[in-house]
Steps between C-alpha positions, in 0.01 A plus 500: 500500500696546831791480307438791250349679816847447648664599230316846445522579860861485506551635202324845618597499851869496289347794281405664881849434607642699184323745560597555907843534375469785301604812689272812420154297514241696664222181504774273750217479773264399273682263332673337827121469586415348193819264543429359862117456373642219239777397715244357772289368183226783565407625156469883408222717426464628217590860582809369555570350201386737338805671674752305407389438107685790361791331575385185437397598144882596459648189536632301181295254568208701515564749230269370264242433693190733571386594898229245475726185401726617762208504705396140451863351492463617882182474562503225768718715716173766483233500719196596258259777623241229574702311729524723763273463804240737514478674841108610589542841654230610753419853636320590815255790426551820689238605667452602844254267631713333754519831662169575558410163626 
């Protein structure tokens, strides 16, 4: 397992890397985002793979393969919607009651 998770993180961030050098990208923030995220073994949303799949899909590797089996062959490098941490946002009221106190 850490093996093949190994293996498919270097194998994109080398995809990433591809990509950087091409001149007349307009997504190079994104994806130098994207890059230092895997780099530091953080995994991605996915928004941002979702960013980076239309290149991904390109690939010879990946040419016959649909969006979703690209999907799962990263998958571990995803955080699913679920896992992130759900922040409870509270609101004061407005009213004026402290002003008339």
């Amino acid at each position: 397992m850490y093996q093949t998770y190994n293996h498919r993180k270097n194998e994109l961030l080398t995809y990433l890397q591809l990509y950087l050098l091409k001149k007349n990208l307009k997504m190079k923030m994104v994806i130098k985002g994207i890059y230092k995220r895997i780099k530091s073994n953080n995994r991605i949303t996915l928004k941002q793979f979702n960013s980076i799949i239309k290149f991904l899909e390109r690939e010879p590797k990946f040419v016959q393969l649909s969006r979703e089996q690209i999907f799962e062959y990263f998958s571990f490098l995803i955080i699913s919607q679920n896992e992130f941490p759900k922040e409870k946002i509270t609101y004061e009221s407005n009213t004026l009651t402290k002003f008339f106190t």
